[in-house]
N, C-alpha and C positions, 0 to 999 in steps of 0.2 A: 504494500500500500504506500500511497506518494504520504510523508509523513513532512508533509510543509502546513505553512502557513500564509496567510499575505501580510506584505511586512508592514501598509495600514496598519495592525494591531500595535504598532510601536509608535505610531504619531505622539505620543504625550512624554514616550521615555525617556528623550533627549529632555526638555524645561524641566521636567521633574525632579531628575538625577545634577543638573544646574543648577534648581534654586534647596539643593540638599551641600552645593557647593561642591557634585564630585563633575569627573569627564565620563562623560557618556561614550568616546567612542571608545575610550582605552578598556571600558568596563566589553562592549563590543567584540573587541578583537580580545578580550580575554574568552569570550565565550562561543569564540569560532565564527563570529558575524561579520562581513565587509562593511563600515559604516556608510562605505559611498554604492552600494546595492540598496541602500534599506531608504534612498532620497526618492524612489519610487516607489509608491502606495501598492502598486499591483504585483511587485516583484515577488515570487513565490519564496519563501526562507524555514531553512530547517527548522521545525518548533522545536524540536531538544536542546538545540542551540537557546533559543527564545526562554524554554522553561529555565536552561543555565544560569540564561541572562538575569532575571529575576532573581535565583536564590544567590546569586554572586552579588549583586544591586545590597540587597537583604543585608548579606551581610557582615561584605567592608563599610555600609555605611550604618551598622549596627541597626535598624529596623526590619523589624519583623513582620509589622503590619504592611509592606511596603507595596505587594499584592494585594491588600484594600484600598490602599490609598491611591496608586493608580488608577483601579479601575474607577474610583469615584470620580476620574479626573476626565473619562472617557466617554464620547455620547456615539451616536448613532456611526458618524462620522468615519470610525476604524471600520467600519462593515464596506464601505466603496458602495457597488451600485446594487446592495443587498439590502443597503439603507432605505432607498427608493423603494422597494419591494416593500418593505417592514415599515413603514412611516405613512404608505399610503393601501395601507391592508385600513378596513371598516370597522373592525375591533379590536381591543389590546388580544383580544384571545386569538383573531385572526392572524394578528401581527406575528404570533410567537408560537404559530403555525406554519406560517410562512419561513419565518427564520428554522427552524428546523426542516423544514424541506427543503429548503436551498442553503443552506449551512455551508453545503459543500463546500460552494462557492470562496466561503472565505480559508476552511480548510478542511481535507475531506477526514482528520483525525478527529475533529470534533464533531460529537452528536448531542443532539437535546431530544427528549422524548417527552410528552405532554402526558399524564395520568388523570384522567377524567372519566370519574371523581376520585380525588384523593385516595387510596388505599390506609392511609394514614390520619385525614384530617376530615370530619364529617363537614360541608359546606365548602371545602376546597377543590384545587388544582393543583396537582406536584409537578413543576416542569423541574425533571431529572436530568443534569448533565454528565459526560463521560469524555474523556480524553483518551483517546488511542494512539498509544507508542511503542513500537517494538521497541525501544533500545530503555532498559533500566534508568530514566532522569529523575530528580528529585520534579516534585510537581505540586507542592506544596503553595507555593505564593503564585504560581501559575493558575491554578484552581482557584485562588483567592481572588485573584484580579477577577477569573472568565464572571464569576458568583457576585462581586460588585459592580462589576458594567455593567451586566445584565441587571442587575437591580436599577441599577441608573436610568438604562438604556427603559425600560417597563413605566419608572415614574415619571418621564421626560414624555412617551406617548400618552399614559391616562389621563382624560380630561376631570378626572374627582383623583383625590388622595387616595394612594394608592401604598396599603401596608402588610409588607409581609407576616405572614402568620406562623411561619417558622423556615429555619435552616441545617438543613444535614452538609456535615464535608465527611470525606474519608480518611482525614488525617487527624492526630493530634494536633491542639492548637501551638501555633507560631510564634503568637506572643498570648499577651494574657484574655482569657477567659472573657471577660469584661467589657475588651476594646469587641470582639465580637459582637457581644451582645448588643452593642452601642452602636455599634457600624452598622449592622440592618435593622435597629432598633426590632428585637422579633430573637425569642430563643434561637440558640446553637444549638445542636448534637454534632456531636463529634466523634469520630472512628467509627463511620458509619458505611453500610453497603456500596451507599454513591453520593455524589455531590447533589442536592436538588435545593429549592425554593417551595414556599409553599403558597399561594395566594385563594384570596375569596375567590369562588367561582362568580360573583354577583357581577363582583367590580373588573372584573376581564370581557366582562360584555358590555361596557362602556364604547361608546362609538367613537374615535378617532376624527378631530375636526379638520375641517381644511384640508381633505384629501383628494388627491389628480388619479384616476382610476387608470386613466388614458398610460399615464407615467410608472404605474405600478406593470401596467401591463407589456408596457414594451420593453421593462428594464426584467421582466423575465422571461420574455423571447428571445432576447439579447440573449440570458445566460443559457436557457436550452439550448439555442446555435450553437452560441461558444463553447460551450461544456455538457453537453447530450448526455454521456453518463457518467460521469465522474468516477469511473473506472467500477461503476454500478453497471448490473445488469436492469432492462426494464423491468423485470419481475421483482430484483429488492427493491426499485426505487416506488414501483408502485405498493410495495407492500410497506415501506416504509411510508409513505404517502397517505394511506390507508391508518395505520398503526397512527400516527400524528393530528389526525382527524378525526379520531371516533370521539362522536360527542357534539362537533362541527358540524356535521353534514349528514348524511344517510349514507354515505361511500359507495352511492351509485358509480355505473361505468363512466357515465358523462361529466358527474363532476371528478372525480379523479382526472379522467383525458383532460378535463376542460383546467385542472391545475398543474396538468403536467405539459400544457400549452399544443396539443393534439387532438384531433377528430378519435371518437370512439369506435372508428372501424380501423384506423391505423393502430391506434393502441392494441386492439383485437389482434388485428393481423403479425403486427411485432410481437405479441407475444405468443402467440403460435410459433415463431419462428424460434422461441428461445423454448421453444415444446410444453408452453405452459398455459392457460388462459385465466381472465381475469375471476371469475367466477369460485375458480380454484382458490387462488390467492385471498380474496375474499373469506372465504368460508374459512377459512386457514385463520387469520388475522382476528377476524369479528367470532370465532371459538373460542380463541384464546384470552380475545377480553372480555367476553362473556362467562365463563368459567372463573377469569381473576373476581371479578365484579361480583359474585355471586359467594364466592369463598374467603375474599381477603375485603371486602365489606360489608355494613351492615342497611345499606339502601333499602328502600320499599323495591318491591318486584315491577312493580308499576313504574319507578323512577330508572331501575336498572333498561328495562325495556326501552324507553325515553332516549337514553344515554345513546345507546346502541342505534338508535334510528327505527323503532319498530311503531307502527300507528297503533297497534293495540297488544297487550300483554299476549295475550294469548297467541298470536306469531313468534311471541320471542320462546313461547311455552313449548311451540311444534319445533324448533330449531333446535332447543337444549335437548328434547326426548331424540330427536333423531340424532345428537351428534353424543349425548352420555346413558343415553337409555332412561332416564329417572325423568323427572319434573326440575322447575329451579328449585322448588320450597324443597324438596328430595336432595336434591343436590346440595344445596345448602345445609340441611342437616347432616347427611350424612358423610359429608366431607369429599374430599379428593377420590374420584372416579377413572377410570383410565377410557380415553376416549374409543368411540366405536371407530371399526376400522370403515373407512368411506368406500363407495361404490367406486 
């Protein structure tokens, strides 16, 4: 997997690492970066290098928080023309729907997954982040920065006050306890499965003001031409697509095609080609969260249904007996099922 970055992501860490009074490019070329590569926004740059740069930042200039404090310093802007996408999406919930299905874009190591509803927080959304690296880097203030942009990046679209309801990282904290707390204002857990955020589901349905549809729209045909799969096949990106949207939409054939910037007969027919069809992938994806949704929380069956895109309970009743044999209220009580094997 290409394990870059765009080097965007560093627009703040030059003024930053200056008004701390160190040099930024000597901290650079300590951590294997050209500083005169990184004068272009678009230039693709090792992130292990990047994660380097951050804990070496860290800690010749003795801060710890130094990956919060960054990110607080960083708006839309590090994303290039992903911004456009995410700034002029219709809701914050869209927005950060968007940005995980075009993530790639900025770098295909990072993934965010949207959890709706919460498995953890009743009246929430867990957008879950993950960093992917082969090479063993320390990632600690790296995951710190990605978790305070993004918080930035979320309060800077809501048009109401917009407050985290909690935060997981996978690390012990860097500095103290405290300053976490303080910086997303909203409980820490710490040493936990994955890095995520937690928000109201209410306030992510807030509409986005002053948005160009016209400009959202071209600046993702743009990256479909220029980057068609990001070294994805059709099949995970629609299933990724799919996966990032439940809750969004009904995951029909036509709005997938229609966000993956294609007619729903070419989507069909591309994925016949990679010996797969969309229907498949579907039932695959929408089992899966149906099953979680039903086992790892406590929803009405009526609301589960809702979630999933189903007009009436009892579709979503024919679905689960045909894919675990049992009922949901069965399935829910009696726990994990092993699924039927499909036609």
């Amino acid at each position: 997997m290409d394990e870059s970055i765009r080097a965007g992501v560093l627009q703040d860490f030059a003024p930053f690492i200056r008004e701390l009074s160190g040099d930024p490019d000597r901290l650079y070329r300590q951590s294997g970066l050209d500083p005169d590569a990184l004068h272009d926004a678009e230039t693709m740059v090792p992130l292990d290098a990047v994660a380097l740069l951050l804990e070496n930042a860290a800690r010749q200039h003795r801060l710890p928080t130094l990956g919060l404090r960054l990110g607080s310093r960083q708006d839309l802007s590090i994303l290039g023309l992903l911004a456009v996408v995410v700034q002029n999406s219709d809701t914050v919930y869209e927005a950060t729907a968007n940005a995980s299905r075009y993530l790639f874009f900025h770098s295909p190591c990072y993934e965010l997954v949207i959890e709706d509803p919460s498995p953890h927080l009743p009246g929430c959304i867990t957008v879950r982040f993950d960093v992917r690296l082969e090479r063993a880097v320390p990632q600690r203030q790296l995951i710190d920065a990605y978790l305070s942009s993004t918080y930035r990046m979320a309060q800077s679209l809501s048009p109401i006050p917009l407050r985290l309801q909690g935060v997981c990282l996978p690390h012990s904290p860097v500095g103290a306890r405290s300053a976490y707390r303080s910086h997303f204002d909203a409980p820490v857990a710490f040493e936990q499965p994955y890095a995520a955020i937690h928000l109201e589901r209410d306030l992510l349905h807030a509409r986005i003001q002053s948005i160009k549809p016209h400009l959202r729209s071209q600046a993702i045909a743009y990256i479909a031409a220029r980057y068609p799969a990001a070294g994805q096949s059709l099949s995970e990106r629609v299933q990724r697509t799919l996966k990032s949207t439940i809750g969004a939409n009904r995951g029909t054939k036509a709005e997938i095609a229609d966000l993956l910037n294609m007619h729903p007969r070419t989507l069909q027919r591309r994925l016949s080609d990679e010996h797969a069809t969309f229907e498949d992938i579907r039932a695959d994806v929408y089992r899966s969260a149906t099953r979680r949704l039903l086992l790892e929380t406590e929803l009405p069956l009526s609301q589960v249904a809702a979630v999933l895109g189903y007009s009436e309970q009892s579709s979503m009743t024919r679905s689960v007996k045909r894919w675990f044999g049992v009922t949901p209220a069965q399935l829910r009580k009696d726990g994990p099922v092993a699924l039927l094997p499909t036609a």
